[in-house]
N, C-alpha and C positions, 0 to 999 in steps of 0.2 A: 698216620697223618691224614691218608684219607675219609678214615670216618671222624677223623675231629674234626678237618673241613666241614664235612656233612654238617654238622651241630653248630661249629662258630657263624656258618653262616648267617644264623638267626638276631647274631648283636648286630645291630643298626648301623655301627661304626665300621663292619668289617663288610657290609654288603658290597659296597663299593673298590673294594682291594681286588687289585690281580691275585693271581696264585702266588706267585711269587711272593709279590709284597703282603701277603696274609700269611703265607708259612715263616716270614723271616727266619729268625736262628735257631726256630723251633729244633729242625731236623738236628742241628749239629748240639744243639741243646741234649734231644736223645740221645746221641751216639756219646755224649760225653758221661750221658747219666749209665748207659750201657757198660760203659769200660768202668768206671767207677762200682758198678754190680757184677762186675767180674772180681774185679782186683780186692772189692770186700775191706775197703780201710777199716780200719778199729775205728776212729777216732771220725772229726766232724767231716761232710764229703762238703761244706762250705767253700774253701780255698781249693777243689777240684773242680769248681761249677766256672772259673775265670769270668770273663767279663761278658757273657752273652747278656744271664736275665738285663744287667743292666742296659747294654746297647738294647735290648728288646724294647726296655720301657719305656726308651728315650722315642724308639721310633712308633712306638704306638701314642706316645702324648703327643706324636708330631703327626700321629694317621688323624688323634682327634677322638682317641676311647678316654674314656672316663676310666676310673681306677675299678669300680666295680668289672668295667669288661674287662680290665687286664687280668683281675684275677679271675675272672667267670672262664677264661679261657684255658688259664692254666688247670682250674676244676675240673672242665670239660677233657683236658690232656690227662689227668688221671683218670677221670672216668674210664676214657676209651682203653688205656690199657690195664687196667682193671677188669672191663669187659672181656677182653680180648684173652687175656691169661685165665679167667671165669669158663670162654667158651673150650677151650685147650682142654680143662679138668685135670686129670689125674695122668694124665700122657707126660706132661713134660711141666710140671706143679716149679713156681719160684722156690731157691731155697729160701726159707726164712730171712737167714742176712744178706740175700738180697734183695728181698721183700723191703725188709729197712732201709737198708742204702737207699733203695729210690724213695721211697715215702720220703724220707729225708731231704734228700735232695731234691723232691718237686718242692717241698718246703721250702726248704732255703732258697728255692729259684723264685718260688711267689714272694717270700721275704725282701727277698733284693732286689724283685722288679718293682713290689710297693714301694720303700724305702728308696729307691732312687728317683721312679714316677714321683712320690712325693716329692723328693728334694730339688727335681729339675722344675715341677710344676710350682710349687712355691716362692724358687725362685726366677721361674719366669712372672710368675702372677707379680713377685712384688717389682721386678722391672720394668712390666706393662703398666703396671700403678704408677711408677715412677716417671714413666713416658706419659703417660695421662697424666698426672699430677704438672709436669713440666709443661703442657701443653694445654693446659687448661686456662682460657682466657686470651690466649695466642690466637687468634681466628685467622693470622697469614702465615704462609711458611716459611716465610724469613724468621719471624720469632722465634717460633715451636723447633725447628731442626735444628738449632746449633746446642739446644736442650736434648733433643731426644738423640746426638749422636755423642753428647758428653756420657747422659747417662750409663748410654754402651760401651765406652773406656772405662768407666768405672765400677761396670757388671763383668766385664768380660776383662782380664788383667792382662790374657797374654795379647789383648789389640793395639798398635802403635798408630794406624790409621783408620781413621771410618770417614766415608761419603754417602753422601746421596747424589742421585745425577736423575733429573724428571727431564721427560720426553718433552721435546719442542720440535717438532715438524719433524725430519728425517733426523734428527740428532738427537742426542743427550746433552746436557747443562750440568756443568758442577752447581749445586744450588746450594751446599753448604758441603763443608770439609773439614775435619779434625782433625792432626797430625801434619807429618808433612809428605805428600806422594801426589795431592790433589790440589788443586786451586779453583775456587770458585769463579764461576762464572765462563770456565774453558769447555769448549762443543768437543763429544767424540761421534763420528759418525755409527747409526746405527751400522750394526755387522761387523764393525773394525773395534780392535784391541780387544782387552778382556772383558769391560763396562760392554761395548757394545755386540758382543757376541753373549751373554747375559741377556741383554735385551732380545737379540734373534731367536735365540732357542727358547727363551720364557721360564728356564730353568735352571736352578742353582751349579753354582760351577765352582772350582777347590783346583786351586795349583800349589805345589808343593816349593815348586821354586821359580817366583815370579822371575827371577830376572834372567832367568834361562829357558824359560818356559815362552816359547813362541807365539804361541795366543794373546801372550802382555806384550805389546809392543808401544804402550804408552810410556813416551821418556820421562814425565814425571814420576811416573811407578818404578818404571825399571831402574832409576835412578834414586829411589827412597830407600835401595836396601832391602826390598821385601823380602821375606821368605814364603812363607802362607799366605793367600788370600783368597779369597772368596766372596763370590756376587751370588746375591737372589736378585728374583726381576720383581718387582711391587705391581700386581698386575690386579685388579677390580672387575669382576663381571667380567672379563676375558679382555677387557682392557689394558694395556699396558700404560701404567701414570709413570715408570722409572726405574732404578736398580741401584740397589743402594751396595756398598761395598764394604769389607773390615779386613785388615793385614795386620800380620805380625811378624817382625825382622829377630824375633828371639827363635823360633819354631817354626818348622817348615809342616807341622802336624796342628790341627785345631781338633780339640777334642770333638765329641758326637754331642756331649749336651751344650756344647759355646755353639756350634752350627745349629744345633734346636732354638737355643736362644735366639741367637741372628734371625733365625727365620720366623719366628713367632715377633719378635721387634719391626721385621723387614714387613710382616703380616698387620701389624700397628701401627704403621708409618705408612700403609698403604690406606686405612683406614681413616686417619689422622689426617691427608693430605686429601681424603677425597671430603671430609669435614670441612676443612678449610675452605671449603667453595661453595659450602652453606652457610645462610645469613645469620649473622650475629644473633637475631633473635629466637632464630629455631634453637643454635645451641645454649641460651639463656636460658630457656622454658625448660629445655633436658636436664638442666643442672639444677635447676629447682625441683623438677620432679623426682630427680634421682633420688638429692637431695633429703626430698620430702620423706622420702619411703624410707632412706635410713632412720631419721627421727623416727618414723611407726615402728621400726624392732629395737628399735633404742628404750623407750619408754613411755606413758600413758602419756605424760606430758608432750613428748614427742607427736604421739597418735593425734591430740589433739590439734596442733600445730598444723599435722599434717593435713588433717582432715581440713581445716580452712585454705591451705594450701592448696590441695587439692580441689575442693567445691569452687574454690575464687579464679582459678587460673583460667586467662583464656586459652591458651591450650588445650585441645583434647587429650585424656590421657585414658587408658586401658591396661587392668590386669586381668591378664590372661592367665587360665588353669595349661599347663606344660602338658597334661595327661590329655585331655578332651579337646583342647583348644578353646574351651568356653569362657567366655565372659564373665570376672567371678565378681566383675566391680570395674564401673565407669565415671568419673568429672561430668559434671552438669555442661560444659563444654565439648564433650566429646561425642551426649547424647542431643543438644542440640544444632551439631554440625551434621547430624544422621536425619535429625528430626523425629525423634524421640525425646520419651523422659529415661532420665537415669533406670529406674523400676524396669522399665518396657523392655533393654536392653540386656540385664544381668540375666545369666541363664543361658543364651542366644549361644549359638557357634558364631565364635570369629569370622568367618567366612560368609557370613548373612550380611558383614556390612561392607561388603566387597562386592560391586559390579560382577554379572555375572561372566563376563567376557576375563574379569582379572581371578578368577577365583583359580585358573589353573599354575599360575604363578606362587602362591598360596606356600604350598608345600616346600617348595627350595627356599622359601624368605624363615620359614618357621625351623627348617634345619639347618640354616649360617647361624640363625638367633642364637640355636642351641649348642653351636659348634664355637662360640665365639663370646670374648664378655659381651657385645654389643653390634649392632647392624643396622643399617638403614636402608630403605628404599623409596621407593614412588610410586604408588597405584595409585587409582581406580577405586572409588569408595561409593556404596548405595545408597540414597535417601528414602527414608519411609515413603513418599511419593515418588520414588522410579526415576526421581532427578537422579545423576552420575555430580562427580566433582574428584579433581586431583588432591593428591594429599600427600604427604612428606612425611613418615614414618619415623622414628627411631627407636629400634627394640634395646632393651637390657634382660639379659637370662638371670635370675638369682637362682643359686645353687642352696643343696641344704648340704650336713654336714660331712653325709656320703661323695658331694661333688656332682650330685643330680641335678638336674634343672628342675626346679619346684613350681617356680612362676616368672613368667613374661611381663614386664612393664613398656607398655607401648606409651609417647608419646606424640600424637598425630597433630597436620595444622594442613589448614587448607588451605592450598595455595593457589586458587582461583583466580586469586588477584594478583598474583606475582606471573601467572600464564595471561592473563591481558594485557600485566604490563608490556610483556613482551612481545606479545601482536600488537600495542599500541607503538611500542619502538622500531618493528617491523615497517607497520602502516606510516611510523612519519619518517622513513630512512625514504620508502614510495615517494615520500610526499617530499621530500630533499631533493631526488634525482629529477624530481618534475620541475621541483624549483630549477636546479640546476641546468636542467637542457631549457627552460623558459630564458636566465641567464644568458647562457649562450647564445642562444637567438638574437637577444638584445645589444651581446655585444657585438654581432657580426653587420650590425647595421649600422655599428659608428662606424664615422669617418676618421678618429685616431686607433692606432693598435692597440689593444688593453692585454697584460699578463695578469693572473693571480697566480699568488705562488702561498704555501700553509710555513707556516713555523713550527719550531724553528728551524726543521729540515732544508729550506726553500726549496720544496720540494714543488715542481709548475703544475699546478691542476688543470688549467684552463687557458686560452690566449682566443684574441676574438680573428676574425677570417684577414681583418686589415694586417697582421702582423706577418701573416703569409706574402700580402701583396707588396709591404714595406722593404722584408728581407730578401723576399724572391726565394724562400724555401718552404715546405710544408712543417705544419708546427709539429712536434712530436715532445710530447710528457716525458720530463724530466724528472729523475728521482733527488735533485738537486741542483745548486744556478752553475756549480761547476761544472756537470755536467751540461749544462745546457748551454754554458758559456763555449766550453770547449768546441763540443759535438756540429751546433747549431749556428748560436749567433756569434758575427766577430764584426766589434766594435770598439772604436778608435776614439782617443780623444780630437781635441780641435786641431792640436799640435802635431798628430798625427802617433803621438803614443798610444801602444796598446791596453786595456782594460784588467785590473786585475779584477778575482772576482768578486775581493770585500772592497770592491772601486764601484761597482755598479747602485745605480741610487735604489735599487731594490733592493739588496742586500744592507744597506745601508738601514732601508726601512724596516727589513726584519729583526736586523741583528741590534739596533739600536736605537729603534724610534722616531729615526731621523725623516722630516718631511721635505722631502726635495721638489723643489720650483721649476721646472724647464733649466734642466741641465743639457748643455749642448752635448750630442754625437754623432760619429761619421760611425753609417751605416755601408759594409761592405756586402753588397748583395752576390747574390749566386751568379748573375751575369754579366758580373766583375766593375758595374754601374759603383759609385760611392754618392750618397744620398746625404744628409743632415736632415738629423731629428732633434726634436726638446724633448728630452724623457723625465717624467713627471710622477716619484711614487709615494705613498702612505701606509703607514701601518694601517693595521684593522685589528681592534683591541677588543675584548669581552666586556662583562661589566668587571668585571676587580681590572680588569686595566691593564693585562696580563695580552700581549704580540700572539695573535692566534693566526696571524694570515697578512698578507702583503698587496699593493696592487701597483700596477707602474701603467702610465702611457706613453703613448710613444709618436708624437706627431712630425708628419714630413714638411719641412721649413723648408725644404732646397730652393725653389724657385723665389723662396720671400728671402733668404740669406746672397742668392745673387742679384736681387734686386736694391737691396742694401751697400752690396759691395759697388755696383755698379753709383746708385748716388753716393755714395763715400767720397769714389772715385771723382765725380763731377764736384762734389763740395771743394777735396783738396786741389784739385785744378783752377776752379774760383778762386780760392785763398792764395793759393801761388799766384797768379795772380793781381791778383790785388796787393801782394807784399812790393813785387817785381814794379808795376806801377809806382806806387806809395813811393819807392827810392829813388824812383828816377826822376819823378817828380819833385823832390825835394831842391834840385841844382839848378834848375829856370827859376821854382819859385823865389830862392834864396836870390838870386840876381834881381830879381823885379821887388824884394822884398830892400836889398840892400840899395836899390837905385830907386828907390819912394821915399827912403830916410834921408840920403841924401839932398834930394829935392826938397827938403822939409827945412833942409839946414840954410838951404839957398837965402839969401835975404833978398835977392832981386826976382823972386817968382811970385808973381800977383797974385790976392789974394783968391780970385775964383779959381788959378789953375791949383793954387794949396789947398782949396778945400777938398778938389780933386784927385790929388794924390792924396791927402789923408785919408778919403775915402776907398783909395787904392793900398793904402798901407794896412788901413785896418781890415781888408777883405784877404789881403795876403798874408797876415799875422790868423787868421780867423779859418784859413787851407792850410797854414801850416799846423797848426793843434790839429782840424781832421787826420792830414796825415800821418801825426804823431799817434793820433788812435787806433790808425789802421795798421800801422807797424808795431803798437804794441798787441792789437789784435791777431796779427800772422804769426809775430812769435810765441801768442798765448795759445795760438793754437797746434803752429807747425814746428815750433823750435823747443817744446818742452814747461812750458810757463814765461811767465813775464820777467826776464833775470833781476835778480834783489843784490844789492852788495850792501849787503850788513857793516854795520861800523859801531862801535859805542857813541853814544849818544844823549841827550837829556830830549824827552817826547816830545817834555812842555816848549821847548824855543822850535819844533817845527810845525806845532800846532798854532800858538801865537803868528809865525810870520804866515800863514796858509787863512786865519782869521783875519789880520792885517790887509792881506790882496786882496780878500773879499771887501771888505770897509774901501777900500778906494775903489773897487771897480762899483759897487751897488751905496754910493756916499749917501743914498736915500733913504735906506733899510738900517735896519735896526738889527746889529750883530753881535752876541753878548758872547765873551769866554768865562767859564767857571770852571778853577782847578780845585780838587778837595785833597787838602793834607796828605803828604805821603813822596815815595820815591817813584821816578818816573824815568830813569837811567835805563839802559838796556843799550842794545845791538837792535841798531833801526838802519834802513834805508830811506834816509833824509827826504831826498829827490819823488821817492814814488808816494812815501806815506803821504808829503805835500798835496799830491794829485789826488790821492784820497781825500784830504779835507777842501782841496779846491772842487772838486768835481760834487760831491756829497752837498757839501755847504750850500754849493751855484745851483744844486738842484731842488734845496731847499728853500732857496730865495726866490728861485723863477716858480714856482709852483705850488706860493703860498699869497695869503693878498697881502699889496703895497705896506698895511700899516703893522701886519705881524710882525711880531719878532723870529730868530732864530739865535738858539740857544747850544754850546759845546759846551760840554760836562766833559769832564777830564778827571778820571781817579784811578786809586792802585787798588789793585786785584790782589795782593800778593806777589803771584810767581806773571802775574800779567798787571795788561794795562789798558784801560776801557775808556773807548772815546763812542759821546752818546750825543746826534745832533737830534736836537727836535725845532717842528715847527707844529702850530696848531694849524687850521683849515682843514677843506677837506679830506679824507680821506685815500689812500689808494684801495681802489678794488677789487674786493676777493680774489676774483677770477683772472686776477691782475697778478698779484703775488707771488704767484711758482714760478713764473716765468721772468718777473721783475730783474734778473741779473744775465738775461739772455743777449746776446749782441745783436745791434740794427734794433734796437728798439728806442724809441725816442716818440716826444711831443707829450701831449696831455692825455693820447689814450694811451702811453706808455705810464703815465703817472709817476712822474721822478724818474724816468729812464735814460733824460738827456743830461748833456752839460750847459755851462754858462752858455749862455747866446744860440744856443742848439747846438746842432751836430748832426753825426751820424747814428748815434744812439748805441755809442759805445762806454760812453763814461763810465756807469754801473758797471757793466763787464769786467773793465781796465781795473776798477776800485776793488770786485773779488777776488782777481786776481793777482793782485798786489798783493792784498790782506792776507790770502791760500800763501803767498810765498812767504810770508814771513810766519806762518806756520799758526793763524790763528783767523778767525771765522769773522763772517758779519751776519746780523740778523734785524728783521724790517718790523715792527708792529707799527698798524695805523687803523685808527677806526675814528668814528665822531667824535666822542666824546672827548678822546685823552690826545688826538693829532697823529701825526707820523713820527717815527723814530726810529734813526737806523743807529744800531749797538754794534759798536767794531772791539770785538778784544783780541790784542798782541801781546804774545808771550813776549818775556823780555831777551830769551834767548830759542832758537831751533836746531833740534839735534841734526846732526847729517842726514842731506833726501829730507828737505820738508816735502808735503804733499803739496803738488802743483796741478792746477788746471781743473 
């Protein structure tokens, strides 16, 4: 054994083997063929050889020898004791039939290390084909993996479950899962269970009986029933991308070529995943070029094909001689990303168009090529002018029919510009944070608080320096509003309820678009102060219109809310009041009201002291309507609305007699009713609607000229009933209008804002307020051309709770 060391050490593939792992079963190999040359069968020593050659060829297609060195090895194993029995001579000569037996049986051991190599390599080739074929077009790993662990059930028969689990920070990710033992999307800590002790050691791991086996302490696994299982870790350039896993609950044993398998799949899927995170275009150009090169050993027609393929492609492509490393043929793209012509190139060592600093890399990229269907990397490439440029490789090794590598297909692309892109995405993340501390500056000079917060996390980025002074805490970033609701701020409705946190108008603006106005809240500060704010938020949308971010303010009202509460207070004191007045006034007046009638009646009271008291009756009649204004005023303000008692009723006879008063008090004016067809029945308060068309009408007549007319339209609506006075004249004025039904306003720069004979300039008020109780609106247009006109519509019935006031 030690001089075939000596000699095997010269195969490429075995330089790198410990001792160990380079003598595998050799030794027990000899001692078997030994006793076998003892024992002298008559017959074939085939079925005395058991299962070594095989396990041998399993583990040298898994070292990564080609079949040529399996058997160049076993040659070399005859030679040396060939040799060795040669140097002995005549001393201690083989017998003849044991001369045969071993010739025989190194036979048959080379027989069934090929015969197996082959069978295990064929059908791995065609399971990698099958993984590539399934993966082909897939550029994410969500597609490709639920394909590439199918395939593996149904290469591998005795598997009941297979995963994958990729690295995400200190964990592992279920990323995809087949059977039942795993679930996508579940963390195993690295180090912990079986997945993540796989990942710690970086090397394949075999338990016999998962669910007793200590090392599996994942309750999804231990509870699938496993028997066998086994993890490899997918590890790239010493990187670790994951570890993919396969079980089976029929067999607590997995053979030596299903773990070959596994691991050349587990070797594919490391390849495949680190694919997936190159751009769709690199892997296009590779499948055209692959592509192309089949068609050249297909057929001329092919050749040709290829050959336009080839010359037209922007991609750089290069075939490389496997023996020299030389250039044996390069794409017009591949010579002038060098800056060369095609010509200038063929010939040349590979290594010429490699930056001289990467040229030492070189050699390990040229033995994975060779070791592997396919490999990629990134160097460092030379221009005929001494310029450098990055470039993104992809080799393919074509074998010939011995399982040699013959020739190299590189396809290259510069990726110059995908390395700028990415210092230009560097440079403007720079150019972000500047904006963003420029931001901040800005907001720390308002006078209201400003939050932003991102979606849809509502995760708090920023808040400006006022929000510190508001709550009386320092700000601290929040990984969300609950958290920040929680932790930070605590804020109260008006009522004094607490906030939930899809209650707050930012969350409102994140999670659904909502744009909130000065929403009142009681701020409970850290020094137990309680403040009032208006918090005021919006969304912040992208162009498709899509919630990328939130903003709220947050202004301090306290001194303007007690300023408020304070005149509140002084208004309802006035009106009290004035109610209090207004009633007690009413029981002198009624007495000097009832002793002025009487004196009317007198027939012995002369006529100068009668015009006197008429004058005194009509000034007493003219205080009591004010008062009447002002008690319906108190109670429109302090008792809930003007009370309405509904009754059934026909419109038209309290519109008539309300037109009627007018005609006898104004016998001058011109007073027209106009009823249009229809019903006019309903639930009316007789008494107040009255005051509506007396107060409306009498404002109509004082506030128009002598010879106008005034006009009441009266029609059915339907479910209502629309009473419309008009007068032509003037105008009222714009700046007149919103306020038009406001109380205390009267005279001509009130514009129709009084009653008959004047007032207090509550008429309008009294008349909205009638209208609001019986549960239906008034509205004023006037301008030059068309006059003034107030449009009252009453429903003819109000559900319980009209709206009042």
């Amino acid at each position: 054994m030690e001089a075939w060391e000596a000699e095997v050490r010269a195969i490429p593939a075995a330089q790198a083997l410990s001792r160990l792992a380079l003598r595998d079963g050799l030794p027990r190999l000899l001692d078997v063929v030994a006793g076998l040359m003892r024992q002298r069968p008559p017959g074939e020593v085939a079925t005395g050889l058991g299962p070594i050659p095989d396990l041998h060829a399993l583990e040298r297609l898994g070292e990564g020898f080609n079949l040529r060195q399996v058997v160049t090895e076993y040659r070399l194993l005859r030679t040396c004791v060939l040799r060795l029995w040669t140097a002995r001579g005549s001393a201690a000569p083989p017998h003849p039939e044991e001369e045969r037996v071993f010739h025989e049986a190194m036979d048959e051991a080379v027989a069934a290390s090929v015969s197996r190599y082959a069978r295990a390599r064929e059908r791995t080739l065609q399971a990698l084909d099958r993984i590539s074929t399934a993966a082909l077009g897939n550029a994410d790993v969500a597609s490709f993996l639920p394909r590439l662990l199918q395939v593996l059930r149904e290469t591998v028969a005795a598997v009941d479950v297979a995963a994958v689990l990729l690295k995400e920070g200190d964990s592992l990710r279920v990323e995809c899962a087949v059977g039942e033992g795993m679930t996508a999307g579940v963390h195993v800590p690295m180090g912990e269970g079986f997945a993540g002790t796989v990942a710690a050691i970086r090397q394949p791991l075999l338990v016999h009986e998962a669910a007793g086996d200590a090392r599996v302490n994942e309750p999804s696994l231990r509870a699938a029933g496993l028997r066998a299982l086994y993890g490899a870790p997918l590890v790239l350039d010493e990187e670790l991308l994951g570890v993919a896993l396969m079980g089976s609950r029929a067999s607590s044993e997995l053979s030596e070529e299903d773990l070959l398998l596994f691991r050349a799949m587990a070797a594919r899927t490391t390849a495949l995943l680190a694919q997936a995170q190159a751009h769709a275009r690199e892997r296009a150009a590779r499948a055209e070029a692959e592509a192309s090169l089949a068609r050249l050993r297909d057929s001329e027609a092919g050749l040709r094909r290829w050959e336009q393929v080839f010359t037209r492609l922007g991609v750089g492509v290069a075939v490389v001689s496997s023996e020299d490393n030389v250039l044996r043929d390069v794409n017009p793209a591949f010579a002038r990303m060098h800056g060369y012509t095609p010509e200038e190139l063929k010939g040349r060592p590979l290594e010429e168009t490699f930056a001289p600093e990467a040229r030492g890399v070189l050699p390990r990229h040229v033995s994975a090529a060779n070791s592997k269907p396919s490999h990629e990397y990134e160097s460092l490439h030379l221009r005929k002018d001494g310029s450098r440029f990055p470039a993104f490789t992809h080799v393919t090794a074509f074998r010939d029919e011995t399982g040699l590598v013959s020739q190299r297909v590189a396809t290259v692309l510069d990726i110059t510009q995908r390395r700028a892109v990415e210092a230009d995405r560097q440079r403007l993340l720079s150019a972000i944070e500047g904006e963003r501390a420029r931001l901040a500056s800005v907001l720390d000079q308002m006078p209201a608080g400003v939050f932003i917060a991102e979606a849809p996390s509502g995760r708090l980025l920023m808040a400006s320096r006022h929000v510190e002074v508001l709550t009386g805490r320092p700000f601290r970033p929040a990984a969300s509003l609950e958290d920040y609701s929680r932790d930070y701020t605590r804020a109260l409705h008006p009522d004094g309820r607490s906030y939930a946190t899809e209650e707050w108008p930012l969350t409102r603006s994140l999670r659904h678009g909502e744009v909130v106005q000065g929403e009142e809240q009681l701020i409970l500060r850290e020094d137990g102060q309680r403040i009032t704010v208006l918090v005021s938020s919006t969304p912040i949308r992208d162009r498709e219109g899509t919630i990328v971010a939130g903003v709220a303010t947050m202004v301090d009202v306290t001194e303007r809310r007690r300023a408020q509460e304070a005149a509140l207070q002084a208004a309802l004191f006035g009106e009290r009041l004035i109610a209090i007045v207004s009633h007690d006034l009413r029981n002198p007046l009624n007495a000097i009201q009832l002793s002025a009638t009487q004196l009317l009646h007198s027939e012995a009271l002369p006529e100068r002291e009668r015009r006197l008291v008429t004058r005194l009756a009509r000034s007493s009649d003219r205080m009591k309507r004010m008062i009447s204004e002002l008690l319906d005023f108190t109670r429109g303000r302090l008792g809930g609305g003007i009370p309405i008692q509904r009754v059934p009723g026909d419109l038209r006879t309290v519109v008539r007699q309300g037109v009627e008063e007018l005609e006898a008090a104004w016998p001058e004016r011109s007073v027209r009713l106009q009823v249009a067809a229809g019903r006019y029945d309903g639930e009316w308060d007789a008494d107040r609607l009255l005051q509506v068309v007396s107060n409306v009408g009498g404002n109509a007549l004082q506030y128009s000229a002598p010879d106008a007319p005034v006009t009441f339209n009266l029609s059915d609506a339907g479910e209502a009933v629309v009473l419309e006075v008009h007068n032509p004249g003037e105008p009222i004025p714009a700046d007149v209008q919103p306020r038009l039904f406001d109380p205390f306003r009267r005279g001509a720069a009130a514009s129709q804002g009084g009653g008959v004979g004047g007032g207090l300039g509550l008429g309008l008020y009294i008349v909205e307020q009638v209208v609001k109780g019986h549960g239906g609106r008034i509205e004023v247009t006037s301008t030059a051309e068309t006059g003034t006109t107030f449009r009252v519509t009453l429903p003819r019935s109000v559900s319980p709770g009209p709206p009042r006031g």
